[in-house]
C-alpha positions in Angstrom: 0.0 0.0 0.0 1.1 3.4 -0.9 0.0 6.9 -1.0 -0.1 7.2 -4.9 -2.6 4.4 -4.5 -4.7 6.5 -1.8 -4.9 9.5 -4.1 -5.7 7.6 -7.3 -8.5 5.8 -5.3 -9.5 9.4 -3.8 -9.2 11.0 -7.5 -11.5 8.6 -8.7 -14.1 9.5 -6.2 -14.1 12.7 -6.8 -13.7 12.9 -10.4 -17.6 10.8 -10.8 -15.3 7.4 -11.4 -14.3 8.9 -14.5 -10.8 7.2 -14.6 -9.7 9.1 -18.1 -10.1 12.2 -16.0 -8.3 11.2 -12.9 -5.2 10.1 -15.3 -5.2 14.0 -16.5 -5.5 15.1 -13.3 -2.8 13.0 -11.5 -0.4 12.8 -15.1 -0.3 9.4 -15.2 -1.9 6.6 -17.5 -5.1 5.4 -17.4 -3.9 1.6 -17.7 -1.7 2.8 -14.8 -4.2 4.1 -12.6 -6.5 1.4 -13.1 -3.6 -1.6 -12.3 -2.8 0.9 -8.8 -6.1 0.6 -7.9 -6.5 -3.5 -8.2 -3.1 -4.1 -6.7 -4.5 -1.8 -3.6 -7.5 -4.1 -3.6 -5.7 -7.3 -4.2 -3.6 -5.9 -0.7 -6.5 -5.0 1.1 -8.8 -8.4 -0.2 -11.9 -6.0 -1.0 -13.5 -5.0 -4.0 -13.3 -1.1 -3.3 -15.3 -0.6 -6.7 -18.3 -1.6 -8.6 -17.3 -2.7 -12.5 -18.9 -3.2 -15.4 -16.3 -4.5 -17.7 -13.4 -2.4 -17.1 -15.3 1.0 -16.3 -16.1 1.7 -12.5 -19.9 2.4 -12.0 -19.7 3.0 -8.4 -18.9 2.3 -4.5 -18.9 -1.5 -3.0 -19.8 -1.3 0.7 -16.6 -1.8 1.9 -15.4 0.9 -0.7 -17.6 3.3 0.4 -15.6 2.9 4.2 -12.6 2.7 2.4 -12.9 6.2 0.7 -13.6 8.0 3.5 -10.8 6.6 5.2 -8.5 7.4 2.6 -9.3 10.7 2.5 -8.8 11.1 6.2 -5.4 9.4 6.1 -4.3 11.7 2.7 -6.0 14.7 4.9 -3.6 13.9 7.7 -0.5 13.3 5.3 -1.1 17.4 4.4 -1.9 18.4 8.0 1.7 16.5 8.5 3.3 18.2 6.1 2.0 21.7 7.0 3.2 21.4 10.7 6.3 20.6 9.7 6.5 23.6 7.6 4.9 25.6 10.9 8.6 25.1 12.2 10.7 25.0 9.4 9.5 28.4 7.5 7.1 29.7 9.7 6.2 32.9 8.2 6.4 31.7 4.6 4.7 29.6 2.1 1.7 29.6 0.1 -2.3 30.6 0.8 -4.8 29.6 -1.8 -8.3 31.4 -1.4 -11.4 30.4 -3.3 -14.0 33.2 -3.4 -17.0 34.1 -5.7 -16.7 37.4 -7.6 -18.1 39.9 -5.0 -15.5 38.8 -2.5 -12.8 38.6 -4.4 -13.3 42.2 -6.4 -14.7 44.1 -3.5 -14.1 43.0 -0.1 -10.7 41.2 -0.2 -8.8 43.8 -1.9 -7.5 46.0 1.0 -7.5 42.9 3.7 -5.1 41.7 1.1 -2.8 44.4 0.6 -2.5 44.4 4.5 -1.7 40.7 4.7 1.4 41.0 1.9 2.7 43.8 4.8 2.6 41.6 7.4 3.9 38.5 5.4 5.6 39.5 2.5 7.0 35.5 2.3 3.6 34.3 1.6 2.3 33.8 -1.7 -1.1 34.0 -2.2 -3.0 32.7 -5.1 -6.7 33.5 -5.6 -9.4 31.2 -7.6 -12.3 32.8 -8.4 -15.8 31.1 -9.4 -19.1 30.3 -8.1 -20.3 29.3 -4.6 -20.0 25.7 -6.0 -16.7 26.2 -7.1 -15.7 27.0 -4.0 -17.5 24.4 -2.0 -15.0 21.8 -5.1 -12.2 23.6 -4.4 -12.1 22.9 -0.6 -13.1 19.6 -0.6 -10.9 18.5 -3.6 -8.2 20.0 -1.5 -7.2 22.7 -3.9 -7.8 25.6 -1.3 -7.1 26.5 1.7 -10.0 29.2 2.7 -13.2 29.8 0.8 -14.4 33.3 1.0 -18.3 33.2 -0.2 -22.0 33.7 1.2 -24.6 31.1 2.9 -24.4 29.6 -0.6 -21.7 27.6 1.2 -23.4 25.8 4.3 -24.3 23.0 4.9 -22.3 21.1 3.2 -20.8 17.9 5.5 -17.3 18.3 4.8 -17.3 22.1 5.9 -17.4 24.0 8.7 -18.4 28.1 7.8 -17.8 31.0 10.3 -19.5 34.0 9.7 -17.6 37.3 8.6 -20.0 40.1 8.3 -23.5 40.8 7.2 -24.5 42.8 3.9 -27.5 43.8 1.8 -28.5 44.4 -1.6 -29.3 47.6 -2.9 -31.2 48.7 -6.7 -29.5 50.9 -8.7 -29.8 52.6 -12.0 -28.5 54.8 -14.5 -28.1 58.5 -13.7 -31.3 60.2 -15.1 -33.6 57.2 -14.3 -36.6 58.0 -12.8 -36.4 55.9 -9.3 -33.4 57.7 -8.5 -35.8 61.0 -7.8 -37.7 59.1 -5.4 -37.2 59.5 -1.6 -38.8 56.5 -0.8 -39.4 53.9 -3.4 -41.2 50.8 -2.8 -40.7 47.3 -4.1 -43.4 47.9 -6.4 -41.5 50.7 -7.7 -39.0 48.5 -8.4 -40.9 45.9 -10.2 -42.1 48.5 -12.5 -38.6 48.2 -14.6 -36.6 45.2 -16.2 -34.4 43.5 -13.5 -30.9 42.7 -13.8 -29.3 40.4 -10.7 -27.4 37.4 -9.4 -27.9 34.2 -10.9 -30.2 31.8 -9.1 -26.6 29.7 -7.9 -26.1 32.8 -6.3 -28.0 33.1 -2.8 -28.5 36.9 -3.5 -30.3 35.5 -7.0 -32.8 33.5 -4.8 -33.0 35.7 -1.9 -34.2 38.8 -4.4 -36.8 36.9 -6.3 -38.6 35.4 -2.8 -38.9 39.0 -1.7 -40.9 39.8 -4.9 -42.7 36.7 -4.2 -43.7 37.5 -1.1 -45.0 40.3 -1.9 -47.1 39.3 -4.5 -44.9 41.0 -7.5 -44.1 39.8 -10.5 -41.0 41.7 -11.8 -40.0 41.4 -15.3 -36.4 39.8 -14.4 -34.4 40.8 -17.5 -31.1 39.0 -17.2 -29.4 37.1 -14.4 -25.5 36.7 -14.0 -22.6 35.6 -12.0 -20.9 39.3 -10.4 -22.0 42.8 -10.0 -19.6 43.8 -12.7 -22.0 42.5 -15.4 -24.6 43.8 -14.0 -23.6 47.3 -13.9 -22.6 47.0 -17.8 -26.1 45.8 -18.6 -27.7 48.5 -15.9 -25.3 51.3 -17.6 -26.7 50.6 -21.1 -30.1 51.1 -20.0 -32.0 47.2 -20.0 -32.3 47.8 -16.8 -32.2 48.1 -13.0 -29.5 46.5 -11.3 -30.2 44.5 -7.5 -26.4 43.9 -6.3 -24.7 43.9 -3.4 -23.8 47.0 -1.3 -20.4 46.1 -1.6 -20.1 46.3 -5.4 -21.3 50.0 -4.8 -19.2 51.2 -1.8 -15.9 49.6 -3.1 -16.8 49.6 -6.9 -16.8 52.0 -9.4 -20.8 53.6 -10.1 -19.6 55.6 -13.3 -22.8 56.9 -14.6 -25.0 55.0 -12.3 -26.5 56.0 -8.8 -27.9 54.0 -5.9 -31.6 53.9 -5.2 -32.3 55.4 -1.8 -33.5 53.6 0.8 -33.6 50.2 -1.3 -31.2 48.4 1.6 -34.1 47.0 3.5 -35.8 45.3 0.7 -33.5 42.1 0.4 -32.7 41.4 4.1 -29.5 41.1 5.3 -27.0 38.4 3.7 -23.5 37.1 5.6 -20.5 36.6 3.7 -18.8 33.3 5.4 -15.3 32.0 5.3 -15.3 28.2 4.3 -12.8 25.8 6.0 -12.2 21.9 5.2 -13.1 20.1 8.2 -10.0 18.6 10.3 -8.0 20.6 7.7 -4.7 21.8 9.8 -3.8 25.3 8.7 -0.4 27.2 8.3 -0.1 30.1 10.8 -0.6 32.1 8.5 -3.8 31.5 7.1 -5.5 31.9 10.9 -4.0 35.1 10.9 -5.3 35.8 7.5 -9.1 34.5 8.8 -8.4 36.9 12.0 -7.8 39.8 9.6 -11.0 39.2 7.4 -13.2 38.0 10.9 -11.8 39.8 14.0 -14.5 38.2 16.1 -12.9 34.5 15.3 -9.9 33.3 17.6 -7.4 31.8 15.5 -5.9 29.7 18.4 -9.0 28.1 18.7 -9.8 27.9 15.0 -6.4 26.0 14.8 -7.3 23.5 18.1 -4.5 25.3 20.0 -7.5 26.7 22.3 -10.5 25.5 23.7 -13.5 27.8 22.9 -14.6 28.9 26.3 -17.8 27.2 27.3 -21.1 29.1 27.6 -19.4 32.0 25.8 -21.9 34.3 24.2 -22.0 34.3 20.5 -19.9 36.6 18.8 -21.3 40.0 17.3 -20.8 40.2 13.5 -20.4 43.5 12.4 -21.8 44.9 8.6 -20.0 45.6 6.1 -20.7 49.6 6.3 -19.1 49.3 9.7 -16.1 47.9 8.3 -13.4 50.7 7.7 -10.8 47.9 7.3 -12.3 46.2 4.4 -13.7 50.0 2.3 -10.9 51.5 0.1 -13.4 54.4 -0.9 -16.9 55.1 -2.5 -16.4 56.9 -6.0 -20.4 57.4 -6.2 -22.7 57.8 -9.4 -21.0 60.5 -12.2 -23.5 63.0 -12.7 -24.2 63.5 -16.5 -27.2 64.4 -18.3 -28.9 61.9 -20.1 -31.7 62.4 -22.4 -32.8 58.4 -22.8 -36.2 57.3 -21.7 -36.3 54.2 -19.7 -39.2 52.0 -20.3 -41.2 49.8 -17.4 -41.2 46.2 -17.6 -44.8 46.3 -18.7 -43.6 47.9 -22.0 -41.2 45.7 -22.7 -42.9 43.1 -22.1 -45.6 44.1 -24.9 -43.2 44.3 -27.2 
């Protein structure tokens, strides 16, 4: 038995049993693979997979046991390997961060900058994707910290700690007609062509349930994956724009504005940082998830400390509150326009 073995068995797993794709991934053969993984069985005197012919269509029993134990035991081999690296270079290495677009654009920017000044020996790589992505990327062992929403709880390999709270806001071009109003209402709102998150998304959900619940039908005009589309499609007039406040307060709103008093609407969101479970950490990274959560205790994050019993839960603080994380709101540029912008009810004729 040997750890290649382990990986090509976990591989497998996780790439659906498709063994041509676990041969790409680990740069090996797919003859090879497959003769690792009978010679592991042949050892261990268990089928760990279901064949039919030579393709593997699933889990035996004892395979199912099997996997999970492998990937504890390869888990282990990397939380080995990291606290031996805790000693040798202690304040140098490597940090790989999965986050969704919103994070990644508007909220890690500045914590990032900070975290190169206080470990310029670090390298830090960001992947950038969808809430799924990041949940893959954690799991499959490819990151070390997912940066995302709720989109990422609940998932049994995970444990999620929240960072701050949020909301979404509307906005629209300069000139349009719900920026005049002092206090619009959703039905206001629902009056125009929508633009927002993709249903993936938990903002995407979150904003059509609050129609819903209201019994509104809004025309919703396009969905996509970050703010920056959005604001494209919301600049060239299909639309009005739901996105979160952070995509206003650290993004650019050239020729756009915010709709007042459109904060409430949505209800408050939480962006969450996403650790593997039983995942062991460089010191690093705990400092990294103490800059972007003050409220968390990296000692006890890392096992070092024991969470003090009966403690009270944490306050999480909003994003507006957080001068650490906002590097400057450039506001709407006021231009005239003379376009006309059509309610969803006339589009929708058309």
């Amino acid at each position: 038995m040997n750890f290649q073995q382990l990986r090509y068995v976990r591989a497998a797993v996780q790439n659906d049993l498709n063994l041509t794709k676990v041969a790409n991934e680990l740069f090996t053969s797919q003859s090879g693979v497959s003769k690792q993984i009978r010679e592991l069985e042949q050892e261990l005197r268990v089928d760990i997979f279901v064949r039919r012919g030579k393709r593997l269509v699933g889990l035996t029993p004892a395979g199912e046991s099997a996997a999970k134990l492998i990937d504890r035991l390869l888990q282990e081999a990397d939380n080995l390997k990291r606290l031996s690296a805790q000693f040798a270079e202690a304040d140098k290495g490597r940090l790989i961060i999965a986050a969704t677009h919103n994070q990644a654009n508007y909220v890690l920017p500045k914590l990032l900058l900070r975290f190169g000044s206080l470990f310029p020996d670090v390298e830090v790589e960001l992947l950038q994707g969808t809430p799924s992505y990041v949940v893959d990327a954690l799991v499959r062992g490819e990151a070390d910290i997912g940066v995302a929403t709720e989109a990422v709880d609940g998932h049994p390999q995970l444990e999620t700690h929240p960072c701050f709270t949020w909301k979404h806001v509307a906005i629209a071009p300069v000139g349009h007609p719900l920026l005049e109003l002092e206090t619009p209402t959703l039905a206001d709102l629902a009056r125009y062509p929508i633009i927002t998150y993709s249903a993936e998304f938990s903002g995407g959900l979150q904003v059509q349930e609050v129609f819903d619940r209201a019994g509104l039908e809004p025309y919703l005009r396009l969905r996509a994956m970050d703010a920056d589309v959005i604001k494209t499609y919301v600049r060239l007039g299909a639309g009005i724009g739901i996105i979160a406040e952070m995509a206003t307060r650290n993004g650019q709103l050239d020729r756009l504005g915010v709709v007042s008093a459109t904060a409430g609407f949505f209800g408050a969101s939480s962006t969450k940082i996403a650790l593997r479970k039983g995942s062991l950490l460089r010191n690093f990274a705990y400092q990294f998830i103490a800059l972007l959560a003050p409220h968390l205790d990296p000692a006890v994050l890392s096992g070092r400390k024991r969470a003090p019993v009966g403690a009270a839960p944490p306050t999480i603080a909003g994003f507006a509150d957080r001068a650490d994380l906002l590097f400057g709101d450039d506001g709407p540029v006021e231009l005239e326009t003379a376009g006309q912008f059509a309610d969803a009810s006339a589009l929708s004729a058309r």
